[in-house]
Backbone as CSV, one residue per row, in Angstrom:
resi,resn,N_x,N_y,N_z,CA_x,CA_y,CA_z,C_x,C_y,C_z
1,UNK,-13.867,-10.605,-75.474,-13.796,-9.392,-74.686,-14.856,-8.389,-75.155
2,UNK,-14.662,-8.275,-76.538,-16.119,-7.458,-77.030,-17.537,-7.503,-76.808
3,UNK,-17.938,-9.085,-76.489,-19.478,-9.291,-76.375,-19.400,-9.121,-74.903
4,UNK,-18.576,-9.207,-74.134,-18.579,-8.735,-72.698,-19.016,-7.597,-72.765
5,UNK,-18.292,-6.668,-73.206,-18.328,-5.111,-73.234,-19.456,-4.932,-73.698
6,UNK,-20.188,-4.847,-74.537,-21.316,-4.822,-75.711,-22.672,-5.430,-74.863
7,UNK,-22.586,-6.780,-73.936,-23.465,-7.121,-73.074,-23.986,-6.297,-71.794
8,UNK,-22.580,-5.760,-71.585,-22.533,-5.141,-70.265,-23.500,-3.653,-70.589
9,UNK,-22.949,-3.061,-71.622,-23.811,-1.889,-72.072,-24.822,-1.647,-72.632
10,UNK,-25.673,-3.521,-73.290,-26.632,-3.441,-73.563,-27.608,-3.581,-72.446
11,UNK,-26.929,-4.257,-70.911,-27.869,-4.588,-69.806,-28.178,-3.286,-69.257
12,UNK,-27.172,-1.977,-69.356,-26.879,-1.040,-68.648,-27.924,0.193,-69.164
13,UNK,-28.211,0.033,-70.719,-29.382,0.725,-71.375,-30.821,0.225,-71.046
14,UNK,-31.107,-1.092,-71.095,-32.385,-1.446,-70.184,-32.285,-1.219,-68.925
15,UNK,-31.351,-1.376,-68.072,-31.938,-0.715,-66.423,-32.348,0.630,-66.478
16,UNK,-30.899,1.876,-67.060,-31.504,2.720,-66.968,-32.631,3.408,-67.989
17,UNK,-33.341,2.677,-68.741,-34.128,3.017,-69.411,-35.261,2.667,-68.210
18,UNK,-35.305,1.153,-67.666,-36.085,1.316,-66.806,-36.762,2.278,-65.817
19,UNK,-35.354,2.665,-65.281,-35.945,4.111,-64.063,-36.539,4.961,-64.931
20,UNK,-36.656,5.445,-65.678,-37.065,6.835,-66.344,-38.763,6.203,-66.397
21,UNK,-39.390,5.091,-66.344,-41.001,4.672,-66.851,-41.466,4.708,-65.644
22,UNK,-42.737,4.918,-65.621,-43.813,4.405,-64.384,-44.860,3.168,-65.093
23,UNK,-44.965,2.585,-63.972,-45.730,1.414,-64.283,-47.077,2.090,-62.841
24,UNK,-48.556,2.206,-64.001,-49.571,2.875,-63.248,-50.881,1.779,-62.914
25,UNK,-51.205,1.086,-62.194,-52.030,0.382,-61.950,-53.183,1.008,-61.510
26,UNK,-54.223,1.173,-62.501,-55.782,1.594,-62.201,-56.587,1.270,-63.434
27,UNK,-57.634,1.711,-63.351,-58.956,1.651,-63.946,-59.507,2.296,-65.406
28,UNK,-59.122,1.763,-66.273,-59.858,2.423,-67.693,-60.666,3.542,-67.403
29,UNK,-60.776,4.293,-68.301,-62.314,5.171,-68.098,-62.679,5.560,-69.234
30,UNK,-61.554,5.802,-70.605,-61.613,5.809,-71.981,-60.808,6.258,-72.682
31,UNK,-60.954,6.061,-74.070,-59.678,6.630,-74.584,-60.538,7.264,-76.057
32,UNK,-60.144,9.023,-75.996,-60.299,9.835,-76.952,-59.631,10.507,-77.007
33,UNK,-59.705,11.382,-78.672,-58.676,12.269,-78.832,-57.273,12.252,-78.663
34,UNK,-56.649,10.975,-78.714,-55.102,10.370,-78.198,-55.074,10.494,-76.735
35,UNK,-56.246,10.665,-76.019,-55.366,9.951,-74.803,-56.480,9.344,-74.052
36,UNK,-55.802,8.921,-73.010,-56.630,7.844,-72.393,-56.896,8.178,-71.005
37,UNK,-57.901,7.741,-70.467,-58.200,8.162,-69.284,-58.376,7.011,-67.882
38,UNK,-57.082,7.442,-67.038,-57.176,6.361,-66.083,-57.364,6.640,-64.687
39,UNK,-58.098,6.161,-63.789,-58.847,6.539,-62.565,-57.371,5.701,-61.481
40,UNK,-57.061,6.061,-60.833,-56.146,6.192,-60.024,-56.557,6.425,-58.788
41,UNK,-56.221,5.251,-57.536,-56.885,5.917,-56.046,-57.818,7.172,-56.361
42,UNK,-59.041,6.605,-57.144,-60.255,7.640,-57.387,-59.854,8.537,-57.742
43,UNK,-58.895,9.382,-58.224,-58.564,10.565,-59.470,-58.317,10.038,-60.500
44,UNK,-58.936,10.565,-61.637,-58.716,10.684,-62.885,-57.503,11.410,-63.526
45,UNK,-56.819,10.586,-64.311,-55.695,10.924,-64.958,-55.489,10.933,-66.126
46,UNK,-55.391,11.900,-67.489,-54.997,11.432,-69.095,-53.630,11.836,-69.041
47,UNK,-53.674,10.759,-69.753,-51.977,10.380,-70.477,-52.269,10.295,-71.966
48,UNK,-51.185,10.887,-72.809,-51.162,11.052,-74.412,-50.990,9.545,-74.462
49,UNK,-51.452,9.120,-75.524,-50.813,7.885,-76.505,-50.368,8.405,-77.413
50,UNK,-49.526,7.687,-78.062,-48.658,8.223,-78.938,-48.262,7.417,-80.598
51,UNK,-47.786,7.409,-80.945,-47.029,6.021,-82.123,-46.853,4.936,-81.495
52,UNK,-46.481,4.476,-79.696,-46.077,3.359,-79.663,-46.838,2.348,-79.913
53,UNK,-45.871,1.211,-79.955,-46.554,-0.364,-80.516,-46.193,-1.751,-79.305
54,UNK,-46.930,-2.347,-79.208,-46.754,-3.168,-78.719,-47.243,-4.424,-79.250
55,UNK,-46.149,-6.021,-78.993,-46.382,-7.075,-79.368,-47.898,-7.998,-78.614
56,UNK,-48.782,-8.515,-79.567,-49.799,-8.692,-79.575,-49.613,-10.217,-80.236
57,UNK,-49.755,-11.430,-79.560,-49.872,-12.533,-80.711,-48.747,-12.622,-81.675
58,UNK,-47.805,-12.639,-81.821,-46.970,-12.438,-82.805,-47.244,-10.924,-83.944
59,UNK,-47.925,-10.144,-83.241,-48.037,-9.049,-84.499,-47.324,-7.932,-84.011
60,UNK,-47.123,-7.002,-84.549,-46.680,-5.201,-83.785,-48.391,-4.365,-83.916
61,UNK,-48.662,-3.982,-82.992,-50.085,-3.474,-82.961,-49.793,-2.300,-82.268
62,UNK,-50.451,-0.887,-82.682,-50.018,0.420,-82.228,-51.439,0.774,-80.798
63,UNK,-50.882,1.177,-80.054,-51.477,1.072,-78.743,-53.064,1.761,-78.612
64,UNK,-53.174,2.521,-79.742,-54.107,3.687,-79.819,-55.227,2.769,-81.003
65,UNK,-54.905,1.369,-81.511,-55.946,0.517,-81.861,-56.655,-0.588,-80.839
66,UNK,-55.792,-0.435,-79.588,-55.866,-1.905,-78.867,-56.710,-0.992,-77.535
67,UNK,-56.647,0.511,-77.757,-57.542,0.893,-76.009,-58.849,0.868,-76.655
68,UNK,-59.530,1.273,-77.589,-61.067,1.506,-78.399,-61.212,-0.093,-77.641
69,UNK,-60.895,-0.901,-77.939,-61.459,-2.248,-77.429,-61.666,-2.426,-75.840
70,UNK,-61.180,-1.505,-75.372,-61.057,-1.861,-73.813,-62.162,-1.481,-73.399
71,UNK,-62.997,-1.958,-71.824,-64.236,-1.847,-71.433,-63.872,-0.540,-70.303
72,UNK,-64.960,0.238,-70.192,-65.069,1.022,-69.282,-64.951,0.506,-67.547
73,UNK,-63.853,0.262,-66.857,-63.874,0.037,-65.654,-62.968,-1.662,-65.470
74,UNK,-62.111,-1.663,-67.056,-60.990,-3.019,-67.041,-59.834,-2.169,-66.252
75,UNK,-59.179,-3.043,-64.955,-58.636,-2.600,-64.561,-57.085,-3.457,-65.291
76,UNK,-56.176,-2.378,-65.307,-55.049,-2.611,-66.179,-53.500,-2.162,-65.727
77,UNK,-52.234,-2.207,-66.314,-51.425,-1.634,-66.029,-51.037,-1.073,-67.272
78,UNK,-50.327,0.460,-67.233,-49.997,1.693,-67.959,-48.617,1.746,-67.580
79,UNK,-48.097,1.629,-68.567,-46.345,2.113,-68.789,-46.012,3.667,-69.310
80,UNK,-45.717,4.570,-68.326,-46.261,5.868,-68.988,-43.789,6.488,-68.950
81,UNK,-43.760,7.154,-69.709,-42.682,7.457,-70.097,-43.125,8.808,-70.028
82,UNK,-42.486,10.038,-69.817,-42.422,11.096,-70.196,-44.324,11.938,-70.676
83,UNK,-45.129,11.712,-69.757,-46.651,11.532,-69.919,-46.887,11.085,-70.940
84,UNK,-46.524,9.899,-71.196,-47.274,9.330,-72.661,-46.991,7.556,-72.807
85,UNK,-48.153,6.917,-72.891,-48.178,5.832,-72.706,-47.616,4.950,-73.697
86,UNK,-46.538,3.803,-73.360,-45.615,3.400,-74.226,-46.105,2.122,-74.126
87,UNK,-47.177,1.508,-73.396,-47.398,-0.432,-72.905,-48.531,-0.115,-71.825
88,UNK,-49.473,-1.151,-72.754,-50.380,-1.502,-72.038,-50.989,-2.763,-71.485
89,UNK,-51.785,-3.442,-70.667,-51.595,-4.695,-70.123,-52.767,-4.799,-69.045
90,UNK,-53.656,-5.704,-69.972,-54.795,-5.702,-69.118,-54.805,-6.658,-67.759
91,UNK,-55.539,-6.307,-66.764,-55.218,-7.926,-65.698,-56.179,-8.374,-65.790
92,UNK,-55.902,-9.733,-65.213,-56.768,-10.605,-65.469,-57.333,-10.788,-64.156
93,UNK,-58.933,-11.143,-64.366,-60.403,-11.123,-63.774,-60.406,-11.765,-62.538
């Protein structure tokens, strides 16, 4: 009866954690000064980065080491929480 209960409220914290994120599909443009800059139906948008981390290869890698690598004009998807980017995710070519 417990792992019922305990399942039910662990599924119930990922949905609604879900609604609260945007998932932003556009265009690199760079990332300084903690934030990053993403072109959106041709407007430009910065969003803070922050502490978060994301899984990389089996490692924890903090998000604000993995944009310096990104190319000017990789188009990607942005997980933005509360203006500040929590997951990033490049697409592929």
């Amino acid at each position: 009866m417990f792992r019922k209960f305990f399942t039910a409220v662990v599924a119930l914290m990922f949905v609604v954690g879900g609604l609260f994120a945007d998932e932003i599909k556009g265009v690199f443009k760079k990332f300084e000064g903690g934030k990053v800059t993403v072109e959106v139906d041709g407007k430009a948008t910065d969003f803070k980065v922050g502490d978060a981390k994301q899984k990389v290869k089996d490692k924890e890698v903090a998000i604000s080491e993995l944009l310096p690598k990104w190319k000017e004009g990789q188009k990607g998807t942005f997980t933005v929480e509360k203006g500040e980017v929590t997951n990033v995710k490049k697409d592929k070519k």
